[in-house]
MMTF fields as JSON, N, C-alpha, C and O atoms, coordinates in Angstrom:
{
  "mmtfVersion": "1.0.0",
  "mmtfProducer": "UNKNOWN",
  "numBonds": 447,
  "numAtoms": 448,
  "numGroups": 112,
  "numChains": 1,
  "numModels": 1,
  "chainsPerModel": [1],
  "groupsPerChain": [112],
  "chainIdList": ["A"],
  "bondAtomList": [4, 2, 8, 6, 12, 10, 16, 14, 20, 18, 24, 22, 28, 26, 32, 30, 36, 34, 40, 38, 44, 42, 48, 46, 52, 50, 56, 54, 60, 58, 64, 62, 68, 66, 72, 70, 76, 74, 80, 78, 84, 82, 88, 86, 92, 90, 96, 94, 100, 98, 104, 102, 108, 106, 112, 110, 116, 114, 120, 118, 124, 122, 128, 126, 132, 130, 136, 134, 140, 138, 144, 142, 148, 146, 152, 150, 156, 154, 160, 158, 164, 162, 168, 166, 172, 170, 176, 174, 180, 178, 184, 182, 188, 186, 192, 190, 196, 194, 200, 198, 204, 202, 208, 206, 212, 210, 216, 214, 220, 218, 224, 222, 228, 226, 232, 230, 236, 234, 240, 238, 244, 242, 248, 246, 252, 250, 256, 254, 260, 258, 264, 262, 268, 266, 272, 270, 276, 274, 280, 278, 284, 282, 288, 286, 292, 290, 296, 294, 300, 298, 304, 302, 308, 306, 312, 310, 316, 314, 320, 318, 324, 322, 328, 326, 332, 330, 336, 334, 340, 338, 344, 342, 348, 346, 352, 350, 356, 354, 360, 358, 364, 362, 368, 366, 372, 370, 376, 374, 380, 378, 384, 382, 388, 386, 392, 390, 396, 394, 400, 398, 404, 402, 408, 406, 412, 410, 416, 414, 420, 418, 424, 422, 428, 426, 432, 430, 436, 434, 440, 438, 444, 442],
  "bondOrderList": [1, 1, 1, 1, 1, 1, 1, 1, 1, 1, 1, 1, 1, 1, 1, 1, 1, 1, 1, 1, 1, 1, 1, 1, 1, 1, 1, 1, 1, 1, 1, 1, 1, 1, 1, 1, 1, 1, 1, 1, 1, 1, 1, 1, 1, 1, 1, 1, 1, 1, 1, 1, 1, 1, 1, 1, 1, 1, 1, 1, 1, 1, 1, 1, 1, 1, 1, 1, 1, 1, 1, 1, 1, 1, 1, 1, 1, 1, 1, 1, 1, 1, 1, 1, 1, 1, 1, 1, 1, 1, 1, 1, 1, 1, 1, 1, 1, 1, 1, 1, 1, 1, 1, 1, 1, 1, 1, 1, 1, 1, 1],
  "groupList": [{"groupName": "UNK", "atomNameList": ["N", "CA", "C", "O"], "elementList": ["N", "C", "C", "O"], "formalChargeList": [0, 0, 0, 0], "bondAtomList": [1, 0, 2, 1, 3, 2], "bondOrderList": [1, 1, 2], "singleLetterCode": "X", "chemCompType": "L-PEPTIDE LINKING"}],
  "groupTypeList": [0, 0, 0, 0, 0, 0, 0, 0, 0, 0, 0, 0, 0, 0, 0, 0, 0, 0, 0, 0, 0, 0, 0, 0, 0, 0, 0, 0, 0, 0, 0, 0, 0, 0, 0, 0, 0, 0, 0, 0, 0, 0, 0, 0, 0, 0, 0, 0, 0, 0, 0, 0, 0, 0, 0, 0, 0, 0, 0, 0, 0, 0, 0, 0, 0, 0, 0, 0, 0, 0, 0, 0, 0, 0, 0, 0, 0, 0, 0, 0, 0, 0, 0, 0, 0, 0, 0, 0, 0, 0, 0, 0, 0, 0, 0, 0, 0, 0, 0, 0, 0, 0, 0, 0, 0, 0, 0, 0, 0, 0, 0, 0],
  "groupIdList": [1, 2, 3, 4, 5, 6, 7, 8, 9, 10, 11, 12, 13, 14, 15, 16, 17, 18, 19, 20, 21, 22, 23, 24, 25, 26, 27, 28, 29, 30, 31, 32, 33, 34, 35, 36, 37, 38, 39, 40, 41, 42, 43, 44, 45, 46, 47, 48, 49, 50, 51, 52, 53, 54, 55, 56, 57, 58, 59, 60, 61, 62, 63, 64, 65, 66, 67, 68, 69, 70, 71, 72, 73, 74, 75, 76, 77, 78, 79, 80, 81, 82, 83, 84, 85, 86, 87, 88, 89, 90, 91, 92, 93, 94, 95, 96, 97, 98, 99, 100, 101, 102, 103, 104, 105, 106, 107, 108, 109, 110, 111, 112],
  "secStructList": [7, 3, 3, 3, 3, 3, 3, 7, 4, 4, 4, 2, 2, 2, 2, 2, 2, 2, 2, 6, 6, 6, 7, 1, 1, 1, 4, 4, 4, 2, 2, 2, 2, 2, 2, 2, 2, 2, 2, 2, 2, 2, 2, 2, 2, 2, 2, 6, 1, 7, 7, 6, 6, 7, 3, 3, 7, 6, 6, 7, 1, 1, 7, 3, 3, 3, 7, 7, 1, 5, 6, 6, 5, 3, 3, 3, 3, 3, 3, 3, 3, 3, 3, 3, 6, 6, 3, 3, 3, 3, 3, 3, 3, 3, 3, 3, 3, 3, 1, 1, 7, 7, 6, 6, 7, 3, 3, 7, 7, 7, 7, 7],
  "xCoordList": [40.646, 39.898, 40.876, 41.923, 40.379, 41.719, 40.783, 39.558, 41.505, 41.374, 41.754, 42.813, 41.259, 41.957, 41.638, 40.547, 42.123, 41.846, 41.942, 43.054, 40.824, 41.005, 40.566, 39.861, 41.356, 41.594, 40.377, 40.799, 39.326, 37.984, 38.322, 39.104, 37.787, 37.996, 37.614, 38.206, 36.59, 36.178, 37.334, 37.51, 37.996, 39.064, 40.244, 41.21, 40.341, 42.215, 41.908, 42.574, 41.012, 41.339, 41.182, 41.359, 40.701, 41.697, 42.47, 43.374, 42.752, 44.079, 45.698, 46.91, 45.257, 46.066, 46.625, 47.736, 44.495, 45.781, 46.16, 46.701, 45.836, 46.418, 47.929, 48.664, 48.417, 49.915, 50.672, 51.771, 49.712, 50.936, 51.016, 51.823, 50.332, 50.571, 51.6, 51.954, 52.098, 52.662, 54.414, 55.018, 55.017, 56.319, 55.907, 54.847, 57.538, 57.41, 57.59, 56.969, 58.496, 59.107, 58.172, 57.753, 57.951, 57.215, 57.686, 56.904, 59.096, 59.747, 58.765, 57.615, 59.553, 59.057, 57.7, 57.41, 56.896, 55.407, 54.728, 53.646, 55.76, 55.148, 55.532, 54.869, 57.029, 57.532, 56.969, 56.923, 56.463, 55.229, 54.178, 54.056, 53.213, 52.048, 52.374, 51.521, 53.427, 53.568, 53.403, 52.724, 54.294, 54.074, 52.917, 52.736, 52.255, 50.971, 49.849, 49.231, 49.629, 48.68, 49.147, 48.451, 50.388, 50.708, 50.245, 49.878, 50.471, 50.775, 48.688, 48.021, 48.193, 47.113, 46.478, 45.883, 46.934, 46.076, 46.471, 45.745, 47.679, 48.398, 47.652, 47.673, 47.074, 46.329, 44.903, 44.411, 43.923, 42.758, 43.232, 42.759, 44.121, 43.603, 44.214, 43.813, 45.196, 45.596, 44.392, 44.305, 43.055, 41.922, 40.715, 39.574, 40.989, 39.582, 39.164, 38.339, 39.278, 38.804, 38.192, 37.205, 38.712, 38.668, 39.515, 39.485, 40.348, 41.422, 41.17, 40.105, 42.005, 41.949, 41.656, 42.577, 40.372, 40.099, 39.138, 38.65, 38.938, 38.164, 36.717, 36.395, 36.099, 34.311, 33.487, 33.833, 32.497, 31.418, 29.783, 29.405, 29.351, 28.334, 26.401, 25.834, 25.999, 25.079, 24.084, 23.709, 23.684, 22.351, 22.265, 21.371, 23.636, 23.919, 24.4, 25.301, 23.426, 23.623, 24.204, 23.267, 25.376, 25.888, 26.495, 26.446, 27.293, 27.742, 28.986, 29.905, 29.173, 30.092, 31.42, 31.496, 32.15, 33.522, 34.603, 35.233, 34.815, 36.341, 37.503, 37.282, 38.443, 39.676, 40.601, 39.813, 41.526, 42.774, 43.904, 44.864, 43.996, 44.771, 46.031, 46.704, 46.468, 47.528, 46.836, 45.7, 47.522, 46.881, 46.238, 45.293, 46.435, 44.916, 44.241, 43.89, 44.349, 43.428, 43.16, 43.868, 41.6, 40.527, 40.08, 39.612, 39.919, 39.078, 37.916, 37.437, 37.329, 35.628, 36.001, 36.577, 35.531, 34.966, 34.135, 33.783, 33.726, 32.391, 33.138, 34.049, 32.672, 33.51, 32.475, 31.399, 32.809, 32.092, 32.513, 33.65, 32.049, 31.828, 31.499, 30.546, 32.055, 31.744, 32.251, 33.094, 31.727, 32.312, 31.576, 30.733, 32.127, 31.782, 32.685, 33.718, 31.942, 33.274, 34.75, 35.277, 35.219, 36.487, 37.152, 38.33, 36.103, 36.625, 35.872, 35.44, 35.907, 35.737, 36.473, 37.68, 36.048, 36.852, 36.28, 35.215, 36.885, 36.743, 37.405, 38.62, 36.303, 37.12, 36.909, 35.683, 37.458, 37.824, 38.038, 39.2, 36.929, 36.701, 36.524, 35.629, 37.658, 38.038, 37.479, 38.076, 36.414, 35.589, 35.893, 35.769, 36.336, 36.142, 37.706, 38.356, 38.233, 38.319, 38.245, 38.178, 38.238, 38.096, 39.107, 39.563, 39.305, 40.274, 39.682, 40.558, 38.128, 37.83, 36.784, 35.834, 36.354, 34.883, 33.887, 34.138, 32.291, 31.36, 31.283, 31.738, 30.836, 29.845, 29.236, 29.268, 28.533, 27.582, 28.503, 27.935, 29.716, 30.297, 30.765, 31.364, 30.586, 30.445, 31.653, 31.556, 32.472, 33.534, 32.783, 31.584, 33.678, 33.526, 33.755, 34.655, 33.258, 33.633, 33.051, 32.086, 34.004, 33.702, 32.871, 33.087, 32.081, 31.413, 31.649, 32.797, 30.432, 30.92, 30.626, 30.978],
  "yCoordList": [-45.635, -44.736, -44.048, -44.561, -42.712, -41.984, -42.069, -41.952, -42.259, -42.56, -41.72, -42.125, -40.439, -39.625, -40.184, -40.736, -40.118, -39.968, -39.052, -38.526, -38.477, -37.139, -37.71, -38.637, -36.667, -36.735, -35.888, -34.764, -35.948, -34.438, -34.068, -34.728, -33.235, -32.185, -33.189, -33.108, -33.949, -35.243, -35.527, -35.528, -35.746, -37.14, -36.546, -37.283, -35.342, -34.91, -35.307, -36.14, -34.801, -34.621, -35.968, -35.915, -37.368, -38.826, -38.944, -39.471, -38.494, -39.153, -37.933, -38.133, -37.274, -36.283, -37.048, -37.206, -37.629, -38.092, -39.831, -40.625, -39.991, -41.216, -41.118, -42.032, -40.101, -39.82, -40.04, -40.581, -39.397, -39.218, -40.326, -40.346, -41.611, -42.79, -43.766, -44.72, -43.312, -43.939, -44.336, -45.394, -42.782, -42.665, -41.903, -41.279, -41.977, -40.557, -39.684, -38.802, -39.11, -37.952, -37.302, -38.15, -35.96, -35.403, -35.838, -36.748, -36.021, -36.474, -37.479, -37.53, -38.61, -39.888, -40.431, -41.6, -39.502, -39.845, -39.276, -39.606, -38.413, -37.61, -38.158, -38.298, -39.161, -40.254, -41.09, -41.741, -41.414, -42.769, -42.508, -42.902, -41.73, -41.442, -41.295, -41.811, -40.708, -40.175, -42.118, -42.515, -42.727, -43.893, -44.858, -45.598, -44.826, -45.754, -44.719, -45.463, -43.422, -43.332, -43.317, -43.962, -42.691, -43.269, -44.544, -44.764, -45.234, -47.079, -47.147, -47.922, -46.283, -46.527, -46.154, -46.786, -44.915, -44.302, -45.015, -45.065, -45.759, -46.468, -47.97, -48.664, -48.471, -49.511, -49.393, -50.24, -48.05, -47.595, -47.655, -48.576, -46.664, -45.938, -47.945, -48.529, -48.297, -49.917, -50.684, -51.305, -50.823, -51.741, -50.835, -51.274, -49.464, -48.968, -48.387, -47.505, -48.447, -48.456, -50.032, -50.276, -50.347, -52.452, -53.148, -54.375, -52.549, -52.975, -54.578, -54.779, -55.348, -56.65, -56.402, -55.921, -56.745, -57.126, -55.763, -55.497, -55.157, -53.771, -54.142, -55.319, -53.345, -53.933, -52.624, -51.501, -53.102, -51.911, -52.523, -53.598, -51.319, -51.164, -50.949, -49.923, -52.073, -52.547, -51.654, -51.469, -51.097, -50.149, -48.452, -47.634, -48.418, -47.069, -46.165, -46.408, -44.956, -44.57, -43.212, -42.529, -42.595, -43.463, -44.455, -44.475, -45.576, -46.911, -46.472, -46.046, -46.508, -46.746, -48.167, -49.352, -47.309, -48.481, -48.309, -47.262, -49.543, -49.217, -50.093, -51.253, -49.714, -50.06, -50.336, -49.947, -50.65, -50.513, -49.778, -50.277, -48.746, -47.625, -48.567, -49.281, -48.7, -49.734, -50.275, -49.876, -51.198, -52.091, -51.5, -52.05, -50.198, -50.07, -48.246, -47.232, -48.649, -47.715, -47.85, -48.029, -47.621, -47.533, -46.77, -45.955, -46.513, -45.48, -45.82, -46.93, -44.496, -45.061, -44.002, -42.928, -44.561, -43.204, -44.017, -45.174, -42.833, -43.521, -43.341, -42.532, -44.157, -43.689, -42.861, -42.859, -42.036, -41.203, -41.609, -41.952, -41.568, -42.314, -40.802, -40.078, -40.58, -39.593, -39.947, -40.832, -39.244, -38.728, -40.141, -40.996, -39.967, -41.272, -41.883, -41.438, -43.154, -43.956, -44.007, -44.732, -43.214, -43.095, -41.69, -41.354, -40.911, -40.202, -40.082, -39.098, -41.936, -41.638, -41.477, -41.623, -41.143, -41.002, -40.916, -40.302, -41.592, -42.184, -41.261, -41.082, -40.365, -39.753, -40.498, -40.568, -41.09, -41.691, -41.092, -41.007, -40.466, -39.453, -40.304, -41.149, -40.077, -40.349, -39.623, -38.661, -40.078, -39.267, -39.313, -38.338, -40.522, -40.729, -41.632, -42.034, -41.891, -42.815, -43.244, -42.534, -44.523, -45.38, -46.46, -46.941, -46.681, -47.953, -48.979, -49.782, -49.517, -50.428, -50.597, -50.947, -50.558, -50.457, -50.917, -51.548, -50.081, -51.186, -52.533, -53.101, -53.081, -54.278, -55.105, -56.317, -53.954, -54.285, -54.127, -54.374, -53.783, -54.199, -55.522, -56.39, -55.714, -56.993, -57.154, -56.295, -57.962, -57.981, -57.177, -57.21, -56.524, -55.772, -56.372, -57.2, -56.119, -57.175, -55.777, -55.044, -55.76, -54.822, -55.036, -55.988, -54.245, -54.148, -54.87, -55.305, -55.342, -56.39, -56.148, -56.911],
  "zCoordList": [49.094, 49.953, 50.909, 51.304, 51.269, 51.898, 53.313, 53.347, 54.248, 55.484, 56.46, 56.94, 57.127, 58.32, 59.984, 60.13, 60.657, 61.999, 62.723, 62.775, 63.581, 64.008, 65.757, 66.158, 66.452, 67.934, 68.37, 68.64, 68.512, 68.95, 70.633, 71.316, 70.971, 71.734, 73.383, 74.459, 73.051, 73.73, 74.611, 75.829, 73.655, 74.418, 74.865, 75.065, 75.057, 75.361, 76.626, 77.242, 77.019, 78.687, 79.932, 81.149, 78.864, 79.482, 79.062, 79.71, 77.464, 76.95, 77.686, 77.605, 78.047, 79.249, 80.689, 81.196, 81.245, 82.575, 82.24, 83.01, 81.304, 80.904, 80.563, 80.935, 79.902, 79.838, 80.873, 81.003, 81.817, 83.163, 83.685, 84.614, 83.405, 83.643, 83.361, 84.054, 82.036, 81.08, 81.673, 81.497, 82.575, 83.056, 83.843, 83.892, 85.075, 85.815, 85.393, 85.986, 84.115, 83.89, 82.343, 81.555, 82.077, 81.142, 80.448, 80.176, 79.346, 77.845, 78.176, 77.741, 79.325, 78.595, 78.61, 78.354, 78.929, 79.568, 77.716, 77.23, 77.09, 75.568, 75.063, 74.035, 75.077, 73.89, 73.915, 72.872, 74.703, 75.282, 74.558, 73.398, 75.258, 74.476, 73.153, 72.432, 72.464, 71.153, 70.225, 69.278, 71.044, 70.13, 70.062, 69.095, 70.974, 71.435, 70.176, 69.415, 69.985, 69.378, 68.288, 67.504, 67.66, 66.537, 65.637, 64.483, 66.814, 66.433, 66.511, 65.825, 67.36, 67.023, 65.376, 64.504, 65.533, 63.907, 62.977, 61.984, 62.983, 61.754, 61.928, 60.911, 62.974, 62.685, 62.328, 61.582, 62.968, 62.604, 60.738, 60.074, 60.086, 58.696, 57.826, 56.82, 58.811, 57.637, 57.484, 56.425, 58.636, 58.655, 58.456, 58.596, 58.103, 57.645, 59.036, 58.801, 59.764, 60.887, 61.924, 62.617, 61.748, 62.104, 62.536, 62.441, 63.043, 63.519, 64.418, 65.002, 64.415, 64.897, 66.616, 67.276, 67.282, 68.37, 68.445, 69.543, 67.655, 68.051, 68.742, 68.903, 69.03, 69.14, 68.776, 68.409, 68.977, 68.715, 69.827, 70.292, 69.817, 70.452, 69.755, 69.379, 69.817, 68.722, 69.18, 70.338, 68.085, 68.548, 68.699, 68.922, 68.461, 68.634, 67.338, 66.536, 67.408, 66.064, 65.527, 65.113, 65.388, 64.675, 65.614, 66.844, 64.473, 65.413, 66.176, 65.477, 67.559, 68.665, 68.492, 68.813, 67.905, 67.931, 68.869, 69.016, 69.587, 70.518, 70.108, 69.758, 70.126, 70.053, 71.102, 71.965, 71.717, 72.203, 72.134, 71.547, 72.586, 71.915, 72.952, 72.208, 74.507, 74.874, 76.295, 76.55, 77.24, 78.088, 78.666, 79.231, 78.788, 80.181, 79.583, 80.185, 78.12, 77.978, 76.084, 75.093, 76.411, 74.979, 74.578, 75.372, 73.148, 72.368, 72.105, 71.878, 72.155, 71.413, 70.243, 70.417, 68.966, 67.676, 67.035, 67.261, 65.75, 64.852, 63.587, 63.41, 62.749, 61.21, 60.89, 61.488, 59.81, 58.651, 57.132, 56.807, 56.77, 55.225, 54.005, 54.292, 53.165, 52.614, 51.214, 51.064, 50.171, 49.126, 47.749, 48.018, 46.642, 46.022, 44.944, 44.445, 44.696, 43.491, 43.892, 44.735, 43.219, 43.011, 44.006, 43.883, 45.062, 45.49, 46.981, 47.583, 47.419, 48.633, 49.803, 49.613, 51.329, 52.471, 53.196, 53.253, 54.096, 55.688, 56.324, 56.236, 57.282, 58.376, 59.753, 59.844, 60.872, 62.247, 63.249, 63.648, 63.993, 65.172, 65.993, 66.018, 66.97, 68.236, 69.518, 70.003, 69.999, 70.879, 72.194, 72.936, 72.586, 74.271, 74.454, 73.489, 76.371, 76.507, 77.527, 78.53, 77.548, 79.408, 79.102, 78.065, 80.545, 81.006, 80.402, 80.08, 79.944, 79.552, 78.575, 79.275, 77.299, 76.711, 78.084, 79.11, 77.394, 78.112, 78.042, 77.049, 78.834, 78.856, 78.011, 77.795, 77.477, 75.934, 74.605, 73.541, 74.566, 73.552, 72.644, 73.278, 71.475, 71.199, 69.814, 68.939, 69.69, 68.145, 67.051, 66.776, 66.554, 65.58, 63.931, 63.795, 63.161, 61.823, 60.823, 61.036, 59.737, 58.928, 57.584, 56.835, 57.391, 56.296, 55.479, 55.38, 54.409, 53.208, 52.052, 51.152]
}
């Protein structure tokens, strides 16, 4: 299954002042960020979207998944499921983020 992750229009503008968190100086605040989401999408597309410690939010439709993109900051996206047999794909829209999932988030466990 081919697996994309896409960044939506949602989320630049924490994952922005979250950068400037990262260092004092612009390079290293973009080499920073550059590797944390990297290292994220490469663990989203290796687990499907399931990455180890993820959660999700029961009840919500479509389903609300968060991740750990690094220590003091999280993604929310939803998978999409498309296509069939032998020519399916997972696209991984990245909608939001906060310093912490909600409350009501609970371990995530993938499909069976």
């Amino acid at each position: 299954m081919r697996v994309v992750v896409r960044f939506e229009e949602s989320s630049r503008a924490a994952l922005a002042r979250w950068r400037l968190t990262l260092a004092p100086d612009a390079v290293a605040q973009a080499a920073l960020a550059g590797v944390y989401m990297d290292e994220l999408k490469k663990r989203l597309i290796a687990f499907g979207g399931f990455p180890s410690g993820s959660l999700v939010i029961p009840g919500t439709t479509p389903l609300l998944h968060w991740a750990e993109l690094a220590g003091n900051m999280w993604v929310s996206y939803i998978i999409e499921d498309s296509g069939r047999l032998f020519r399916r794909s997972r696209t991984i829209r990245v909608i939001e983020c906060e310093p912490l999932p909600p409350s009501s988030a609970i371990p995530a466990s993938p499909p069976t």
